[in-house]
Every structure is written in structure tokens, then in C-alpha cells.
N, C-alpha and C positions, 0 to 999 in steps of 0.2 A: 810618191812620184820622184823619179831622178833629177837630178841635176842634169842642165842641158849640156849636150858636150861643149858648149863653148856661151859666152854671156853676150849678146849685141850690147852693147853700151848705145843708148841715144843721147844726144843732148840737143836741149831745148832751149835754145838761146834768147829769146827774148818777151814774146807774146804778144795776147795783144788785154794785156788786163794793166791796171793804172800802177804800172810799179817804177814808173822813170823817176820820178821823186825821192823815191823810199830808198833808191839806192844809187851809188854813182859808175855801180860797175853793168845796169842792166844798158846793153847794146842801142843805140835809136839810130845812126845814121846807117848807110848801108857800107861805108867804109867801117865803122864799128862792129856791124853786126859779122862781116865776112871775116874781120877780123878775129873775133872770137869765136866764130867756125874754126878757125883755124888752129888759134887753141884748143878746143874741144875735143879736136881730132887729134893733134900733137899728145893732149895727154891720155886718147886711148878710146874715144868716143867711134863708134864704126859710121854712125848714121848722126847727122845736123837736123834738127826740127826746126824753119825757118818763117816766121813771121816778118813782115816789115812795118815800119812805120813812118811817119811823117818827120823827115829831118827837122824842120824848123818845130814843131809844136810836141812830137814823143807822143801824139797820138796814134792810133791801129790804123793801116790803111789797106788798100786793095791794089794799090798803085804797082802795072805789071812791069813798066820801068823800075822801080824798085826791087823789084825781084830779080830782075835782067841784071842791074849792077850787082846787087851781092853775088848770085850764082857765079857772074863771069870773073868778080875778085877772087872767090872762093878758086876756081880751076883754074887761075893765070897763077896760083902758088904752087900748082902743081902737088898738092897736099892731096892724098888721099881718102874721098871720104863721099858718102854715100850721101846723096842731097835730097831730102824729104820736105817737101811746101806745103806748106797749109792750104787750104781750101774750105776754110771754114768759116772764113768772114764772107759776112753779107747776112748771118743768121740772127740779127741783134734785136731785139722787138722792144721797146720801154713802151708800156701803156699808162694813162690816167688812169687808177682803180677806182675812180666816180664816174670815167665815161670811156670805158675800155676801147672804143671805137676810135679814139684820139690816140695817134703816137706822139710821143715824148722826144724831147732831144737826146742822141743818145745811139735812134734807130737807124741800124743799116741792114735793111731785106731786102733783098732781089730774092729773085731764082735760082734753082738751082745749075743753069749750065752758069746763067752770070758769075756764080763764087768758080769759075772756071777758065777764065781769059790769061792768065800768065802761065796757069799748067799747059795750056793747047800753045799758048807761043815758045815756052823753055821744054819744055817736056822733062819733069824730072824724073828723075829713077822712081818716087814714092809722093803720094801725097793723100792730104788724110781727108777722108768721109765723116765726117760729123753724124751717125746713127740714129739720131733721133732730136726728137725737142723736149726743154727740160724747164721749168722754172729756175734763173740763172742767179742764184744767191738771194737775200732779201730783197724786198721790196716787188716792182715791178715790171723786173727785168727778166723775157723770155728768150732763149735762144729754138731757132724754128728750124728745123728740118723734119719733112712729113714726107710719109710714103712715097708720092709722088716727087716730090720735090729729089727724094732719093735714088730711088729707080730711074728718074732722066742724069742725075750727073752721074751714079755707076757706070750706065751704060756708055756715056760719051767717056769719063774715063777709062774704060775697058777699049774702046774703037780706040783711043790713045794709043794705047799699048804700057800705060801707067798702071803703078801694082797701087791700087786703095788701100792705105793705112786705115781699118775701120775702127775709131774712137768711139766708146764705148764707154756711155757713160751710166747706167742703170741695166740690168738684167732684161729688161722686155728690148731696149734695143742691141740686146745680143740677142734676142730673138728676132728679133727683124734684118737683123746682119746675115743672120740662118738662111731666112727666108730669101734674100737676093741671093745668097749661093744658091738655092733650091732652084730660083728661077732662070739660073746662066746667068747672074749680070755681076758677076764675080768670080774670079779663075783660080786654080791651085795655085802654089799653095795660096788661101787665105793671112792677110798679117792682121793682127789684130792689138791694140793699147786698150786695154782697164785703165779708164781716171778714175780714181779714188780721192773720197776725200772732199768734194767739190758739192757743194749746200744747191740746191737738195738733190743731189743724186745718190751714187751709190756710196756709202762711207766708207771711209778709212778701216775696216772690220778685216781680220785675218778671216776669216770666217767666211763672210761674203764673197773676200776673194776667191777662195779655194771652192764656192759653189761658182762662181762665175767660171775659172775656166775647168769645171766640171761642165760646164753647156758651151764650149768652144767644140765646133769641128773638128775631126780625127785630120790630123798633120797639120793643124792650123802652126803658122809661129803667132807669138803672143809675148806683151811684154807688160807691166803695168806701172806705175807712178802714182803715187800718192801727193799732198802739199804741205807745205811749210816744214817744222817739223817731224815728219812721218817719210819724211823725200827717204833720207837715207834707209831708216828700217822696212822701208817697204823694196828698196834696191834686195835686201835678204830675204825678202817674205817673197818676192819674185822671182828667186834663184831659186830656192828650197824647193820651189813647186814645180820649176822644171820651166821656170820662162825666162827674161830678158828686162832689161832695167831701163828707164828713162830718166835722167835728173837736168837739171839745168835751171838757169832764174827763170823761166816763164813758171815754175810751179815752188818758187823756191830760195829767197836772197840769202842766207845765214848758210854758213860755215859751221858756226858754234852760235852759245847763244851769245848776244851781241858782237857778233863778229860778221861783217859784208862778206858776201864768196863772189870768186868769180866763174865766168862757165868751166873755166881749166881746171880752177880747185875742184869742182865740185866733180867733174869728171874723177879726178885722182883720187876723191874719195869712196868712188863709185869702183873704180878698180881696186882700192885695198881693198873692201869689203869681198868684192866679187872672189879672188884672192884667198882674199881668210877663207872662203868657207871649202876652199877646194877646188874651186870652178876654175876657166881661165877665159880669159878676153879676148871675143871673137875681133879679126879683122875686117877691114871692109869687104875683099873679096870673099869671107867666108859669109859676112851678111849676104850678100849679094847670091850667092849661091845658094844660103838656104828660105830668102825672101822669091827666089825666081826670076832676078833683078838680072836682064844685060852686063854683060861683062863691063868693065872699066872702057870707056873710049879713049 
């Protein structure tokens, strides 16, 4: 497969998994987090993947004022750069595994239009569909998105006029990503993220990959990210195959080994690679043109 004529760079600036401790460059306030949008984009990133979190505690939150101040620090810089919001929170499930019936501290489930209140008030150019439910790392942590829970935020996404980044974490829910194109509740083109790497989903496997976007849709774009370690070579395992790279600290704090990065470095490093192998670095507006994305306002 070609190389794509050009590399979307994402960057993933914060998340929502326990890394504010681990490191002192990951983003928590929303002055922080717009900030390092801003870098991300400065050094080359076309599209910002935005989480928020709790200023005072650096816990995950759902908070659509939170998303309101970064979004609107992000465009008051006048920086150009593609604004992609999660939509994934609310999927949290910790159970007792003596009394499965019991949830744990920890859970945040709603429904699916509820993981939807700041995309329908901000509208952003992209936000991501969580694909399915997974068991979420060891122990007894579920993340839940089902059929139905799927098919209602698609379809309100799509009434948006918002392009669904669909995350894509095991092969049957790129089968089920299929099936809502099949059903209208997803428009051309499709955008599609492979996480790799992520217990127990689909692994970090060159392999794997390259069957996975062997079951992508004809014109889909697609991009995928792997963790820790694996962030950078999987930036080349992505381009080789003809898709698009995502790095940033939500999957990733090391530079080198014991070395902190920040989202700017890790972008930079995301363009030499892309670089080295021949490709070059799409811009916002070519993302934006080959995701289906409105022009810049």
C-alpha cells in the first residue's frame, strides 16, 4: 500500500487515564490544556484530540464549561488547527467481581446522547464514537458502549453535522463501525483511529494492524496510535500502510527512555519520522478537506 499523499498529525493532549502525577508536563487546567493545543499545532499537529479535566483534583471530567474555555483559548490564538473532542466519557463501569450487580467508585455511565452535551453546545469540526465495550485493563474495569447506546449518539452526531472520529478498539467493532455506515448513521468519508496496544484489546501487532485496515471501508481516512513505548514506531507502521499518526501524552509521556516529553516534542518527533520515510505533513486545511470537515471559520 502507498504512502498517503500527505500525514494528518493528531495530537492527543491529555486524557482521561491517571497520568497527572506521573508527569509534570501532562495538561489539567483548561488554560494548560489550550495551551499545549497550541503547541501541538505550532509544531506541526493538523488536528488537537481534547479531553478535559478537573482543575482542582486532575481527575476526567464531562464538564461542558470545560470544553467551552479551552475551545474558545484555542481560537482567541488565532492558531490554526482542527478541534477534535472526545465523547467518550460517561462509558466507565468498575464492578464488584463477588457481586457484579454493585458498581464501584470509579463509575461514570450514562447514555449515550448524555456523553453528548458540549459536542451539541460547541460543535466541533470532529469528535470520537467509542465502538464498542471492552474490558478496560486489569481487574474490574468495563468501558460500555453497545449497539444501541451507539446507533442513538451516531445518529444525533450526524443531525449535528459533526464528522464521528470512530475509535476502534478490537476488530468486531470495526465491524460494527461497517454496520452503522451500512445503516446511514455515518456519512462519507468515514474517519476512523485503530488504538493499539491497550489490555485487552486489539495489540500492539504489526500484523493485526495491517488486517485491521484490510476491513476499513473503501475511502475511509484512518489513522492509528499505539502506547507507551510503541507511540513512535507505530507513527511508521501507520504511514507505511497508507494512513495517518496520532501521538501525544494521553497514550504516551517519555521522549526517550527516562526522559518527560511534552505534546510539542512529541509532535516534532512525529514529523521527523513522517519525514524520514518520504511522506510530508498534511495541514489543517488539507485535513479538513480530506476528513469532509467545513472550511476554517
Amino acid at each position: 500500500m502507498p504512502l498517503t499523499e500527505s500525514t494528518i498529525i493528531t495530537a492527543a493532549l491529555t486524557g482521561a487515564g491517571d497520568t497527572v502525577g506521573r508527569s509534570p508536563h501532562v495538561p489539567v487546567t483548561p488554560e494548560q490544556i489550550a495551551s499545549s493545543a497550541v503547541d501541538a499545532a505550532n509544531a506541526g499537529a493538523a488536528v488537537v484530540h481534547i479531553h478535559v479535566r478537573d482543575p482542582e483534583t486532575g481527575a476526567p471530567s464531562r464538564d461542558t464549561r470545560l470544553y467551552q474555555e479551552v475551545v474558545e483559548r484555542v481560537k482567541a490564538t488565532d492558531v490554526d488547527v482542527v478541534i477534535n473532542l472526545t465523547a467518550g466519557m460517561g462509558g466507565d463501569l468498575v464492578i464488584d467481581p463477588e457481586r457484579p450487580l454493585e458498581q464501584l467508585e470509579g463509575t461514570d455511565l450514562v447514555g449515550g446522547l448524555e456523553r453528548l452535551p458540549h459536542v451539541e453546545e460547541l460543535l466541533p469540526d470532529i469528535c470520537t464514537l467509542d465502538c464498542g465495550s471492552l474490558n478496560f485493563g486489569d481487574g474490574s474495569n468495563l468501558y460500555v458502549s453497545t449497539p444501541d447506546m451507539l446507533r442513538t449518539g451516531a445518529k444525533r452526531i450526524q443531525e449535528l453535522g459533526v464528522r464521528p472520529e470512530l475509535e476502534i478498539f478490537d476488530t468486531g467493532q470495526l465491524w460494527f463501525a461497517k454496520q452503522l455506515l451500512a445503516e446511514g448513521l455515518l456519512d462519507d468519508p468515514t474517519v476512523f483511529q485503530l488504538c493499539m496496544g491497550i489490555p485487552w484489546g486489539a495489540p500492539a501487532d504489526p500484523g493485526v494492524l495491517n488486517s485491521m485496515v484490510n476491513m476499513l471501508p473503501e475511502g475511509a481516512q484512518w489513522a492509528s496510535f499505539a502506547l507507551g513505548r510503541m507511540q513512535m514506531p507505530w507513527v511508521a507502521q501507520s504511514i507505511l500502510l497508507g494512513g495517518n499518526a496520532r501521538v501525544g501524552l494521553e497514550d504516551n509521556l517519555y521522549l526517550s527512555r527516562g526522559v518527560k516529553a511534552t505534546n510539542g516534542q512529541l509532535v516534532e518527533r512525529a514529523v521527523q519520522i513522517t519525514e524520514s520515510l518520504g511522506a510530508t505533513v498534511a495541514t489543517p486545511d488539507e485535513a479538513r478537506q480530506r476528513m469532509g470537515l467545513k472550511p476554517r471559520s
